[in-house]
VEXZA-692713 format. One record per residue: x, y, z of N, C-alpha, C, O in turn; residue in one letter. Coordinates in steps of 0.1 Angstrom, whole numbers, plus 2048, in hexadecimal, padded with zeros to 3 digits. Layout:
XYZXYZXYZXYZA ...
***
This chain:
0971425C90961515CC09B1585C00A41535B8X 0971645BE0981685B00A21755B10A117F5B7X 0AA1725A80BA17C5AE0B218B5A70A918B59FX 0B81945AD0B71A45B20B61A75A40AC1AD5A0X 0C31A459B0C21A958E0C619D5860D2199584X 0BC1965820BA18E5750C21905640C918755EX 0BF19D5610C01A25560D21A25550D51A2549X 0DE1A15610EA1A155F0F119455E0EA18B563X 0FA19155B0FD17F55310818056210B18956AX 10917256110E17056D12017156B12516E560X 12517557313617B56E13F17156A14A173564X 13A16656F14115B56D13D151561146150559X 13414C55F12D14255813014A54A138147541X 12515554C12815A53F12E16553612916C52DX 13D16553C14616753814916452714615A521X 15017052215116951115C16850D16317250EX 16215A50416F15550217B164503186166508X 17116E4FB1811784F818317D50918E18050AX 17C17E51318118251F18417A52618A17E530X 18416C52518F16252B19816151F1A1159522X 19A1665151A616750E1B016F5151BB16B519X 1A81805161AF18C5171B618952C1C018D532X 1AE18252F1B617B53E1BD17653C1C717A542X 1BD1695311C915F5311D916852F1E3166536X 1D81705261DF17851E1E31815261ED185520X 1E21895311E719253A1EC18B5441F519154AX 1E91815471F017A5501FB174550204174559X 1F916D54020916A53A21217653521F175536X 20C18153021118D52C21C19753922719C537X 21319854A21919755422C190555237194559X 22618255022F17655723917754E244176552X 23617A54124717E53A24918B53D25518D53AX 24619254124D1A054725519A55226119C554X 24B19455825619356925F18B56526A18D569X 25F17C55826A17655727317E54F27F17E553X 27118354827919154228319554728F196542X 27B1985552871A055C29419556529F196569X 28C18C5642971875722A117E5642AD179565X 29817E55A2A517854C2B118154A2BC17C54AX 2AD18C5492B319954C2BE19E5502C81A354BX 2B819D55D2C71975692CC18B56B2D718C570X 2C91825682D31705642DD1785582E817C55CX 2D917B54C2DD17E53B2E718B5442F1185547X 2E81975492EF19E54D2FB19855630619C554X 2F818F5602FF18956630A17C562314179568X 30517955B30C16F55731417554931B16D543X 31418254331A18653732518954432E181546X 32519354B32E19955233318C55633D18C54FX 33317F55D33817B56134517155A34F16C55EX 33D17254C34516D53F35016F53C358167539X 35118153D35918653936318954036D18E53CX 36018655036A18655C37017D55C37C17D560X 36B16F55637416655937F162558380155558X 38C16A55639716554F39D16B55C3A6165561X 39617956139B17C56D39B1735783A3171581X 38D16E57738516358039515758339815358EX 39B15357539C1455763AE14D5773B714557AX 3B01595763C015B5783BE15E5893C3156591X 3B616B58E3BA16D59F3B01645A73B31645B3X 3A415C5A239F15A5AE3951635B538D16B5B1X 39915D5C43961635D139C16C5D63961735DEX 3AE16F5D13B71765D33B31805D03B71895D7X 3AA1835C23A71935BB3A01995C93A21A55CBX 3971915D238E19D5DD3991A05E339C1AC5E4X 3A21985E83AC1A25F13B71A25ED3C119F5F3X 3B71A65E43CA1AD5DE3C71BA5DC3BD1BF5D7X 3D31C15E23D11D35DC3D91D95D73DD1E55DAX 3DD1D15CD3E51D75BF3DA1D55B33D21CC5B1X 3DC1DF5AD3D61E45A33E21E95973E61F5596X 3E61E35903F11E95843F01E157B3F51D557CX 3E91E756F3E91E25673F01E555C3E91E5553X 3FE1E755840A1E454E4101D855641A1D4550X 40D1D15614131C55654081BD56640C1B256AX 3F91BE5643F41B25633EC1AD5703E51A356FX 3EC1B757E3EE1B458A3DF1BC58D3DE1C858BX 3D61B75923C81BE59A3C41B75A33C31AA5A0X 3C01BD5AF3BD1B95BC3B11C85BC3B21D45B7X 3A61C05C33981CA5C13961CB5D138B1CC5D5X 3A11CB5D939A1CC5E939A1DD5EE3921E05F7X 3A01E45EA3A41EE5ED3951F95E73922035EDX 38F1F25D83821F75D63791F35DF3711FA5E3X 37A1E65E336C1E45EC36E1E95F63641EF5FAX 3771EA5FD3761F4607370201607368204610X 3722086003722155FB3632155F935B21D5FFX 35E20D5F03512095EE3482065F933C20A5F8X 34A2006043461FE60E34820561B33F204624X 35320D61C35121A62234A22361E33F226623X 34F22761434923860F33723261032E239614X 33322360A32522860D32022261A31322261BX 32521F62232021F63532222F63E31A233648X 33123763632C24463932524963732025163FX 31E24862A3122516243042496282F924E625X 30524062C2F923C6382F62426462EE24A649X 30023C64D30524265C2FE2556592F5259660X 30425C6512FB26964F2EF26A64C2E8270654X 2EA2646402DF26763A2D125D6402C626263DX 2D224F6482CB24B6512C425165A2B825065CX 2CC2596612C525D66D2C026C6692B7271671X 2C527465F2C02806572B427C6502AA28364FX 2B527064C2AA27263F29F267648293267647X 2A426264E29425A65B290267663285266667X 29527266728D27B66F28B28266528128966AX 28C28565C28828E65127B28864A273290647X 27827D64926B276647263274655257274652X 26427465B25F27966A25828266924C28266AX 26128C66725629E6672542A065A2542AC656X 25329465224C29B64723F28F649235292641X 23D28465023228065222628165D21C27A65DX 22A2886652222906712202A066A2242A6660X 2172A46782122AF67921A2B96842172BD68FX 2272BB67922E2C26842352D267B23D2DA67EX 22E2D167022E2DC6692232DC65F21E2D165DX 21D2EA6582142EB6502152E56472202E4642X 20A2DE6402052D663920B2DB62920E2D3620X 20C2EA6282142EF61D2202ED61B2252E7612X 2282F46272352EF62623E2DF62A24A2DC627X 2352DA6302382C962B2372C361A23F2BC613X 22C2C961822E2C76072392CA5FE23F2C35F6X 23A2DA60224C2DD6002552DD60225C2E45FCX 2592D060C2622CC6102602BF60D26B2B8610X 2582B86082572AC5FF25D2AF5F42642A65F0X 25C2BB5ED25C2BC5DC26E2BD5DF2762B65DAX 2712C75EA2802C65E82872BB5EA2932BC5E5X 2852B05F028B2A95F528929D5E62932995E0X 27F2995E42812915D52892995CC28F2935C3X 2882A75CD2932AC5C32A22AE5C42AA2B45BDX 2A32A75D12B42A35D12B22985C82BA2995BEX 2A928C5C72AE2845BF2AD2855B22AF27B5ABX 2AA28F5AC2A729359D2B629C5982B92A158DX 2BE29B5A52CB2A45A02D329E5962CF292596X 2DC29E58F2E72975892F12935932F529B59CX 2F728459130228959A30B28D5963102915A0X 31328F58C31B29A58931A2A558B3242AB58BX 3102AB58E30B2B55953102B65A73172BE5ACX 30B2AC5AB3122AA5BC3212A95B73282AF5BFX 3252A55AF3362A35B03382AE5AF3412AF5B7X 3362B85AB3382C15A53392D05AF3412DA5AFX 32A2CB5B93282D85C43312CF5CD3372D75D4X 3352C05D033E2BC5D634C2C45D834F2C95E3X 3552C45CA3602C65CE3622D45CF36D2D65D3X 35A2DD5CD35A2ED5CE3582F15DF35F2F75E7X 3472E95E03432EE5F03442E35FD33F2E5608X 34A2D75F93482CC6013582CC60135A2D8603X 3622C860036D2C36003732D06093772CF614X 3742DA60037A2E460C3792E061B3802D8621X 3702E662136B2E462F36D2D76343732D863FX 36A2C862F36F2BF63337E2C06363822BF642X 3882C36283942C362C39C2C963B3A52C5641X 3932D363C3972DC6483952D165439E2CC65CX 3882D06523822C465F38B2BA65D3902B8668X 3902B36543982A664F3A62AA65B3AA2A5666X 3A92B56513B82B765C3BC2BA6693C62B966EX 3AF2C066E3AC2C467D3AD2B468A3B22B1695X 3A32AB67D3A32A26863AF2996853AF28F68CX 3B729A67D3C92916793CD29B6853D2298690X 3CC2A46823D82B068E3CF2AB69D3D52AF6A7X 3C42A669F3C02A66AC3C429A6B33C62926AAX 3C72936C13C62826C43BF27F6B83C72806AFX 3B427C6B33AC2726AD3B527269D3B026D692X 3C027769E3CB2746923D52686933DA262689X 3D62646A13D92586A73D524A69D3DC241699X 3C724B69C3BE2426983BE23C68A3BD245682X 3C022F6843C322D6773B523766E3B823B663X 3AC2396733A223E6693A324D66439D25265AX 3AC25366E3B126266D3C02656693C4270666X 3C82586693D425E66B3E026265C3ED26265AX 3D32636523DD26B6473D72796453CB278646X 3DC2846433DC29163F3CB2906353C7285630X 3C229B6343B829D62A3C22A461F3C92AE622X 3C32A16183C32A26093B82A96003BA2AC5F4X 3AC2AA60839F2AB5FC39A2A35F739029E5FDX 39D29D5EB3902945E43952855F13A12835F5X 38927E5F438D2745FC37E26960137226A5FEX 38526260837825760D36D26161336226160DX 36F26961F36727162935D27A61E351278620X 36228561135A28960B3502806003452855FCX 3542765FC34926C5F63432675FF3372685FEX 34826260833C26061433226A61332926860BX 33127561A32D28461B32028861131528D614X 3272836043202815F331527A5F530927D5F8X 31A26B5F230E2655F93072676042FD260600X 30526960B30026C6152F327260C2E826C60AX 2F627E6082EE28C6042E82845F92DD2895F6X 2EC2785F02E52765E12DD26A5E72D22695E1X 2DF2605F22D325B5FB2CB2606002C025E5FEX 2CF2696062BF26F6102B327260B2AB272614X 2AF2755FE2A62755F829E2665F92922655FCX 2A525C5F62A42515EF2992485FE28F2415FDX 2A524D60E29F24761B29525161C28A24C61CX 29626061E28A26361F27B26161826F26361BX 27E25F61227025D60726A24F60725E24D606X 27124760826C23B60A26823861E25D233621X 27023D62726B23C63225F24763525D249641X 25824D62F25425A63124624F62C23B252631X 24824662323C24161923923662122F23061EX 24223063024022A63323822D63D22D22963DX 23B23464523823E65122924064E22123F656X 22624464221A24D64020C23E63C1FF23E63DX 21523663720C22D6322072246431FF21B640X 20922565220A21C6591F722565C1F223065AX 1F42186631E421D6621E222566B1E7222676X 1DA23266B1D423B6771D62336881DE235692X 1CD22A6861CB2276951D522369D1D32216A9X 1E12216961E921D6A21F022E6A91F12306B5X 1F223A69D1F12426A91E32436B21E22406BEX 1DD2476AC1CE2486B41D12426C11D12486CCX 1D42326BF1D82286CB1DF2306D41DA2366DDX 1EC22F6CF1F52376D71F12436E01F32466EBX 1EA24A6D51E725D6DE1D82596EA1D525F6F4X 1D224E6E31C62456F01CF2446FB1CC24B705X 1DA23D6FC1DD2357041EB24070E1F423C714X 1E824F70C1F125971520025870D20925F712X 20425170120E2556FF2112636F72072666F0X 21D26E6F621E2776F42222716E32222656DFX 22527D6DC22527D6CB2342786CC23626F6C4X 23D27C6D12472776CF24B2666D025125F6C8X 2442626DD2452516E423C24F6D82402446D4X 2342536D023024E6C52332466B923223B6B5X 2382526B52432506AC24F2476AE2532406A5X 2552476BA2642456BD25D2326BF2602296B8X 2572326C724F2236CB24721C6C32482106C1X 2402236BE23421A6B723721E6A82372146A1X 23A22C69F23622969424122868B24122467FX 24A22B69125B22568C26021A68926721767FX 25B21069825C2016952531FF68D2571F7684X 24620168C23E1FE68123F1FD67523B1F566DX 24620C67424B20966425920565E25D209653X 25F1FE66626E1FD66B26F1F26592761F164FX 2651EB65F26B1DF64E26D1E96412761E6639X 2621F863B26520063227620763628020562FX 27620D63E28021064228D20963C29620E635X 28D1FE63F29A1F963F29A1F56352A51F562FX 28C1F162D28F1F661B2991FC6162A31F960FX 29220F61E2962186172A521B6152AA21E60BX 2AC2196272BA2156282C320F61F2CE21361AX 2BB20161D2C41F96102C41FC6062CE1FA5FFX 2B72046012B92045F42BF2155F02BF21A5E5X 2C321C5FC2CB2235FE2D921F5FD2E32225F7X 2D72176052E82106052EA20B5F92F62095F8X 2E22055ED2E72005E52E620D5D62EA2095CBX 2E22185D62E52235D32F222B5D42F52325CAX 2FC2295DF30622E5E630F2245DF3182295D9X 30C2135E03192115DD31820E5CA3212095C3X 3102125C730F20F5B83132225B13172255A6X 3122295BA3172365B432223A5AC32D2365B0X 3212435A332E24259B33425059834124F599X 33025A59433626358F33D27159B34827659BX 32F2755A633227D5AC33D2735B53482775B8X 33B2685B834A2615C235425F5B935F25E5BFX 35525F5AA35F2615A436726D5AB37126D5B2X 35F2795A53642845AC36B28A5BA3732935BDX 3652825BE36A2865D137227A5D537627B5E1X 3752705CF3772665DC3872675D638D2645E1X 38E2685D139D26C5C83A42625C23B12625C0X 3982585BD39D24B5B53AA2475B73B02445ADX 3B02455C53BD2405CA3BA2305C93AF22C5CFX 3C22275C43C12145C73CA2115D13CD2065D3X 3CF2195D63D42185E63CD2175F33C72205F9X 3CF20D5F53C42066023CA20E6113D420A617X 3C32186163C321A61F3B522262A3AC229627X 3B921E6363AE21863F3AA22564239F226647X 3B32316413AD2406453A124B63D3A3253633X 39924A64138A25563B38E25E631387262628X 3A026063839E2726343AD26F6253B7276623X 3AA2636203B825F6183AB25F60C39F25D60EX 3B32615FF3AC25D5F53AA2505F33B02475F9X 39F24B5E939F2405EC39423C5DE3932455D6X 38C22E5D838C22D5CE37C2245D437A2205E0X 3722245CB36721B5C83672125BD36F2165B4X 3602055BB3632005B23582035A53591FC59AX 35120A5A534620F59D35521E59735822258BX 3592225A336322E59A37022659437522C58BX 37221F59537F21359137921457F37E219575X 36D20D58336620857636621556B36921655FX 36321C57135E22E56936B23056636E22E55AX 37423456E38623756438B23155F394237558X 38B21E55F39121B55938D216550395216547X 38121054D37C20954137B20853437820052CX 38121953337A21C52238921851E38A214513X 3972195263A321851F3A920851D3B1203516X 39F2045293A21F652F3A61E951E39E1E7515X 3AE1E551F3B01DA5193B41CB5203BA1CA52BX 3B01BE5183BA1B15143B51B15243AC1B9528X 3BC1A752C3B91A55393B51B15453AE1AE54FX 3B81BC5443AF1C654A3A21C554E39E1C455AX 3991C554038A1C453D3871B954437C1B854AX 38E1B15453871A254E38A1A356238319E56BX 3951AC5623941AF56C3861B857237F1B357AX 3841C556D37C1D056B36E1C456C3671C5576X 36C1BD5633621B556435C1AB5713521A7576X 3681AA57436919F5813681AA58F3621A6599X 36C1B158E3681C159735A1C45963541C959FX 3551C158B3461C55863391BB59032E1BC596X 3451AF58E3391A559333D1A659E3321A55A5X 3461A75A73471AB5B533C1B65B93321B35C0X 33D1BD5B43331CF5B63251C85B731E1CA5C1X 3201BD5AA3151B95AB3121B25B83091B55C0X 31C1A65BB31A19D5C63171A65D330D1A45DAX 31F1B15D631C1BA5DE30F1C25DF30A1C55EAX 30A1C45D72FB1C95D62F01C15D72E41C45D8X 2F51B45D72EE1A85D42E71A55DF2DB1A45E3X 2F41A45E52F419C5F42EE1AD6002E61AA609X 2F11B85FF2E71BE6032DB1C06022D61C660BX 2D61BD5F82C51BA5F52BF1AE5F72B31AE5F6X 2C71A25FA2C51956022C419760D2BA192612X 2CF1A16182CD1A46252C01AE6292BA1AF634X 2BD1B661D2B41BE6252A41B462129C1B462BX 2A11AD61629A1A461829519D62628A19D62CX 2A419662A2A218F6332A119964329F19564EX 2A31A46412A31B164D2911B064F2891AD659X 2911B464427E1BA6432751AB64626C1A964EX 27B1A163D26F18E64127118E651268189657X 27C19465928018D66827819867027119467AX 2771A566B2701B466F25E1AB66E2591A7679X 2581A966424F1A466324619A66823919A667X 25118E66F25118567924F189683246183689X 25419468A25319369624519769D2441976AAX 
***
């Protein structure tokens, strides 16, 4: 039988050496990019790790939980930053989660005009175009005041009783870096759950509004869980935004190395540890500061392994 169009060479056969060249060559061209990168991070990781090691081989296991920090004696314990590190960014989740998942919500339905959803897209990626020196900055002028009030209200109320309330607000503190973050994620959750929301196919509402459910049981039931594996993306990679932050939690959190368990006490990140002390840092310091470095890493690490393993288990089911 005599093919339709003769006159065209067949895509395969006769193919000519320079375009199985120019294939071979993008494919390998690809593959050192991607090995590139992950060389990248081995070569970054293992320099830091290098350079920690004197801390490594002097504290140990002891550096995660010791909470002295004095260096004219020689003495660092990094537990007092991870805390601080791991509070201030579970506060600034716990807010910006459930703000920035309903805020992709009604920016992915039809529950306002199609103009002003657009404009409230443009604002909302343009929180993340702010500086954060800039948040530090409207922080400690318009955010810290008002906290403090609330800070001391709730020490003066029963719930002052509580280790999490029971020192005085001071101002700069864990509660207002919390707060911070919060406001320099929500961009980061909405925009990504909003891309997830939007990307899930027509028909399962359609399904849904077939089958008598209202727009809400929609959403809340079918297109939430659906797009629950983006989501929890967005979360982590929210949360790992939060604890890698540096300058506006400089500002607000009151770079105290005193370990204590209360919101409203100043208190220290190890990304801000790193920022104040680094540039003066000498002789065994720097190996400390280093070994803090690779902690911060391990910690971001192992959150991007759990949300991996969040979204493959979401996908299973």
């Amino acid at each position: 039988m005599a093919t339709p169009y003769p006159d065209l060479p067949s895509p395969i056969k006769n193919r000519s050496q320079l375009d199985k060249f120019s294939d071979i060559s993008f494919i390998w061209l690809t593959r050192i990019f991607a090995y590139a990168v992950v060389a990248l991070l081995i070569l970054i990781t293992l320099l830091v790790a290098i350079r920690a090691l004197p801390a490594i081989q002097k504290y140990g296991i002891g550096f995660l939980i010791s909470q002295d920090w004095n260096p004219p004696q020689d003495i660092y314990g990094v537990w007092p930053q991870i805390y601080g590190t791991i509070v201030s960014s579970l506060i600034g989740l716990l807010i910006a989660v459930p703000v920035g998942v309903g805020t992709a919500v009604l920016l992915s339905e039809n529950f306002l005009p199609a103009k002003l959803r657009l404009i409230l897209v443009f604002l909302v990626e343009l929180l993340a175009a702010i500086p954060s020196v800039v948040y530090g900055i409207w922080g400690i002028f318009v955010l810290v005041p008002p906290l403090r009030s609330l800070g001391n209200a709730i020490n003066a109320s029963p719930l002052g009783a509580l280790p999490l309330f029971n020192t005085p607000d001071q101002g700069p503190g864990m509660l207002p870096a919390g707060v911070i973050l919060a406001i320099m994620t929500l961009p980061i959750i909405t925009a990504i759950s909003r891309d997830a929301l939007i990307s899930l196919p027509p028909s399962l509402r359609q399904a849904a509004m077939g089958l008598g459910a209202t727009q809400w049981e929609t959403i809340c039931q079918i297109l939430i869980p659906a797009a629950f594996s983006g989501i929890v993306s967005a979360v982590m990679l929210g949360l790992g935004r939060a604890m890698g932050e540096t300058m506006a939690v400089t500002m607000l959190i009151g770079n105290s190395n005193n370990f204590s368990l209360s919101l409203l006490a100043p208190a220290n990140t190890i990304s801000s540890l790193l920022a104040n002390q680094f540039a003066e840092a000498n002789g065994l310091q720097v190996a400390a500061l280093m070994y803090a470095a690779l902690v911060l890493f391990c910690l971001t690490l192992i959150v991007n392994i759990l949300a991996e393993y969040i979204v493959l288990r979401v996908k299973r089911l």
